[in-house]
C-alpha positions in Angstrom: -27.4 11.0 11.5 -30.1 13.3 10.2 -31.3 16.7 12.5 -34.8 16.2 14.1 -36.6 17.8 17.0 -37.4 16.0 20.3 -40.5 14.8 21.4 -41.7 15.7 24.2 -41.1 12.2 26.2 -42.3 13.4 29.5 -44.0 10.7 31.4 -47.6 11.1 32.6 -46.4 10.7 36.2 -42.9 13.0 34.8 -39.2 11.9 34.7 -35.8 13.0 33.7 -36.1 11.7 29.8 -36.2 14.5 27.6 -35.5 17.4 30.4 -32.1 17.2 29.8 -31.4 18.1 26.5 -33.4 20.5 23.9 -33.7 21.8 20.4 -32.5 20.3 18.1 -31.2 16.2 17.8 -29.6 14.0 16.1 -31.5 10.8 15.1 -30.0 7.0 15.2 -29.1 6.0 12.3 -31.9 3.6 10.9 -31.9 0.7 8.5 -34.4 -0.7 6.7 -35.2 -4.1 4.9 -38.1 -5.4 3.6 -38.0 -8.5 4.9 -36.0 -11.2 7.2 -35.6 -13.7 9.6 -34.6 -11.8 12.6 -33.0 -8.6 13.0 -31.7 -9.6 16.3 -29.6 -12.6 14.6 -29.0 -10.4 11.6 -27.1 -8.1 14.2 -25.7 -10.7 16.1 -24.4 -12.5 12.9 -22.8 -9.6 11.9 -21.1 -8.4 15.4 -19.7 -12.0 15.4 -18.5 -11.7 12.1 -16.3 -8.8 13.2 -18.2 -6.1 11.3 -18.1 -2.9 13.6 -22.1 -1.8 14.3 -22.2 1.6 15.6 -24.2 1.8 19.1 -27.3 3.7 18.5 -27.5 1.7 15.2 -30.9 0.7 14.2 -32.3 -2.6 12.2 -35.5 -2.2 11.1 -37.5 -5.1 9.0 -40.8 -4.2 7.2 -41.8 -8.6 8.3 -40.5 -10.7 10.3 -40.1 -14.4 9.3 -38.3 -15.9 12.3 -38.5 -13.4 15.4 -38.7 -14.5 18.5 -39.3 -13.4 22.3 -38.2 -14.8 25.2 -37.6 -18.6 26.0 -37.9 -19.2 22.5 -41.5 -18.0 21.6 -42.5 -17.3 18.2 -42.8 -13.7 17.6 -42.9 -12.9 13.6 -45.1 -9.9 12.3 -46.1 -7.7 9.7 -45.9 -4.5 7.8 -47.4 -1.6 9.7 -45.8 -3.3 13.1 -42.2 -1.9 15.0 -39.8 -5.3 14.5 -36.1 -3.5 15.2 -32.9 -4.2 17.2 -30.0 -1.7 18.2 -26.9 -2.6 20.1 -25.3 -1.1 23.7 -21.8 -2.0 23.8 -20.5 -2.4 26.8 -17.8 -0.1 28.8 -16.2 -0.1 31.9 -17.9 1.4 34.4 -21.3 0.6 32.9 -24.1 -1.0 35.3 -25.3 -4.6 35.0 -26.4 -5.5 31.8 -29.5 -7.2 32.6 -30.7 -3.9 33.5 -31.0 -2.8 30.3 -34.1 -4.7 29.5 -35.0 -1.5 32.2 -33.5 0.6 30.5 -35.9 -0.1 26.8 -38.9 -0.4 28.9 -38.7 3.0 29.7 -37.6 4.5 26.5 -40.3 2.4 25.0 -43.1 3.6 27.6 -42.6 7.2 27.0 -42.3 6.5 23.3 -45.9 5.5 23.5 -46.9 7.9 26.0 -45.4 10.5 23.9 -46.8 9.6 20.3 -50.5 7.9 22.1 -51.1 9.6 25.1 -55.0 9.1 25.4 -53.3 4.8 25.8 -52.5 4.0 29.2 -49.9 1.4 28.6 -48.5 -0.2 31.3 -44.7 -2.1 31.8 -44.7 -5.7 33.0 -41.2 -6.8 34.4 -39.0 -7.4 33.2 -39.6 -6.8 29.3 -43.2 -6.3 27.8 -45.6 -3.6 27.6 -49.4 -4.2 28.2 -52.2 -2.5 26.9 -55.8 -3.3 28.5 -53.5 -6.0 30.5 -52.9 -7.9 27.1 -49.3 -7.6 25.5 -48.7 -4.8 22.9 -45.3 -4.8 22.7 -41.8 -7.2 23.7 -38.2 -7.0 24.3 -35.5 -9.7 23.6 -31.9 -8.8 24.7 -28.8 -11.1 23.8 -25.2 -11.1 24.2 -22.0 -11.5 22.2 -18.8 -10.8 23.9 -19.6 -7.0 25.0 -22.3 -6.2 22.8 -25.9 -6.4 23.7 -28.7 -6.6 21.2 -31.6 -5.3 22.2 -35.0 -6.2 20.2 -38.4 -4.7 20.0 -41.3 -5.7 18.7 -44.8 -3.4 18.9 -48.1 -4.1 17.6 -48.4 -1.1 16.3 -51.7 -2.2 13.8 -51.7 -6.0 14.4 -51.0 -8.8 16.9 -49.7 -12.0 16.5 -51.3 -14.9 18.2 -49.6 -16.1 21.2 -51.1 -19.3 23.0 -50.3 -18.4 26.2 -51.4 -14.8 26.7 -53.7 -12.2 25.0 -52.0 -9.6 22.7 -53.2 -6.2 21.9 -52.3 -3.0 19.1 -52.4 0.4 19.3 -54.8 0.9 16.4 -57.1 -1.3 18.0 -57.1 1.5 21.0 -57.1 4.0 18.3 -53.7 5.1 17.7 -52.8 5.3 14.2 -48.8 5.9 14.5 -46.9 5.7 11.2 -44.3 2.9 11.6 -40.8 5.3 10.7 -42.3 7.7 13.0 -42.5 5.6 16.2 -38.9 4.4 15.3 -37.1 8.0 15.1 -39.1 8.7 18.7 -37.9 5.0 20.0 -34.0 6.1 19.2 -34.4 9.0 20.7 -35.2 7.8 23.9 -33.1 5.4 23.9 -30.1 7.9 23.2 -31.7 9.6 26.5 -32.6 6.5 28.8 -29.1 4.9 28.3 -27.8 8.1 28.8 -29.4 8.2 31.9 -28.1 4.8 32.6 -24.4 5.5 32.2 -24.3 8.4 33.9 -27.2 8.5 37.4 -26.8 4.8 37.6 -29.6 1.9 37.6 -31.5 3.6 40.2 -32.3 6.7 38.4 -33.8 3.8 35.6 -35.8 2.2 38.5 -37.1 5.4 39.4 -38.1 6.1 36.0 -39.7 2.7 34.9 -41.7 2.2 38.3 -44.4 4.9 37.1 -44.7 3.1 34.0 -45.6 0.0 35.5 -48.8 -1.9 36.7 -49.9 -0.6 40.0 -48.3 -2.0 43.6 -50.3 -4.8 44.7 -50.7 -6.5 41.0 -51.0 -9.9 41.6 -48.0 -11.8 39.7 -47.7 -15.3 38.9 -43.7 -16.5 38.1 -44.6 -18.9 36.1 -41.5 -21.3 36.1 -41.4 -22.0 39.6 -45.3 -21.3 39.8 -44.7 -18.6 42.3 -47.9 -16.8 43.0 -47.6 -12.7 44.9 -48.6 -9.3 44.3 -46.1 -6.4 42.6 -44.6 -4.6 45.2 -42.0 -2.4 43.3 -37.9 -2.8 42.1 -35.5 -3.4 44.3 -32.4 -0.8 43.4 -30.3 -3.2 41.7 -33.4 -3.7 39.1 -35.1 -6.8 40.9 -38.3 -7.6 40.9 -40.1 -7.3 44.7 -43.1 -10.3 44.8 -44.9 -10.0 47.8 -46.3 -13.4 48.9 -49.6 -14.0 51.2 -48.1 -14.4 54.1 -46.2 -11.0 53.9 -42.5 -11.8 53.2 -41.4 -10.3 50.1 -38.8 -12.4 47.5 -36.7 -10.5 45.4 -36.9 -11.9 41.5 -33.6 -11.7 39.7 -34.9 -13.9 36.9 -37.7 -15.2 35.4 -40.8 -15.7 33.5 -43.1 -12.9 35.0 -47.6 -12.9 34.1 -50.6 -11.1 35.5 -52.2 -13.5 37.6 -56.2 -13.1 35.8 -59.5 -13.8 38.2 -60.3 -16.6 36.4 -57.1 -18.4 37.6 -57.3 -17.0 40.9 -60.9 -18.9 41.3 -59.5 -22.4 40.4 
């Protein structure tokens, strides 16, 4: 690992990330290609192959020719754009690992917060980033044996077109972040938000990704059951809380999670 020097990752609305340790760091290591299908498969490929990837290890792929997002959604991009994977392995002790989609949301928000602080980018449960309500950013996390691999894809100067929801980029907000850059920034807060995880537990991740979010009250469609309600915060284990018209509140474990937009709400 090469020596760098944090960021300050500081949230607008604060947090523990980057409080705890100071001076100097050590970066993730980072590998580059120029170009392939996945680097989500290329890691799982080689974690099922038996080849030992060191957690904190970082893919990176100048395009992307087969990425995807969640439920199978094309997600391939181009030079300029964040398209990396790392890998958490598993211990025991460690929290559910479904809460580390949680867990990148926040090292991703303060990434951007840190490096594009004039953008207020907001989290969407359980795995996207919205700029302008529009999607700037993704996370896909997958499983082999006790390895996780966690991908990330940003918009960083352009946006794929997605049929079933706007996209956004930084640049287009006016954030001209060098691609290498936003990736030593992104390990780093990773190292600290996983951190965080191991060691204060899932609620001190809650805590930490709720400020990030949309505002309470955000009205929420899940869109596989077609479950219309309004945001109303984490439960502790990581859940999402959908309040519904009548008052109740359901707690989502799992799902398919969009803004609900006036123009739907009038039909």
């Amino acid at each position: 690992m090469a020596v760098g020097h944090r960021l300050s990752l500081h949230s607008r609305a604060g947090g523990p990330f980057g409080q705890r340790r100071c001076g100097a760091v050590l970066i993730p290591p980072i590998e580059r290609v120029a170009q392939t299908g996945s680097t989500n498969a290329d890691l799982l490929a080689r974690l099922a192959g038996g080849e030992h990837v060191g957690e904190g290890h970082w893919l990176l792929a100048d395009r992307q020719t087969a990425g995807r997002g969640r439920l199978g959604r094309g997600w391939n991009d181009g030079r300029g754009n964040f398209m990396g994977s790392t890998v958490v392995h598993l211990t025991i002790g460690d929290p559910s690992a479904a809460t580390l989609a949680l867990v990148a949301g926040v090292a991703l928000a303060k990434t951007v917060a840190a490096l594009a602080p004039e953008i207020e980018a907001q989290l969407k449960w359980p795995n996207d980033l919205l700029v302008d309500g529009k999607k700037c950013a993704g996370i896909l996390m997958e499983r082999t044996g006790n390895a996780v691999v966690i991908g990330i894809g940003v918009n960083l100067i352009a946006a794929p077109e997605l049929p079933d929801r706007p996209t956004a980029t930084l640049a287009g907000k006016g954030a001209a972040i060098d691609r290498d850059h936003f990736a030593n920034a992104l390990g780093i807060a990773m190292i600290d938000a996983l951190w965080t995880w191991r060691q204060e537990g899932v609620a001190s991740i809650v805590r930490a990704w709720l400020p990030q979010a949309h505002p309470l009250g955000t009205p929420l469609r899940v869109s596989e059951q077609g479950i219309d309600g309004y945001f109303d915060g984490l439960a502790e284990d990581g859940a999402l809380r959908l309040r519904r018209d009548g008052g109740e509140t359901m707690v989502i474990h799992a799902g398919d999670v969009e803004l609900r937009r006036p123009v739907e709400e009038g039909n």
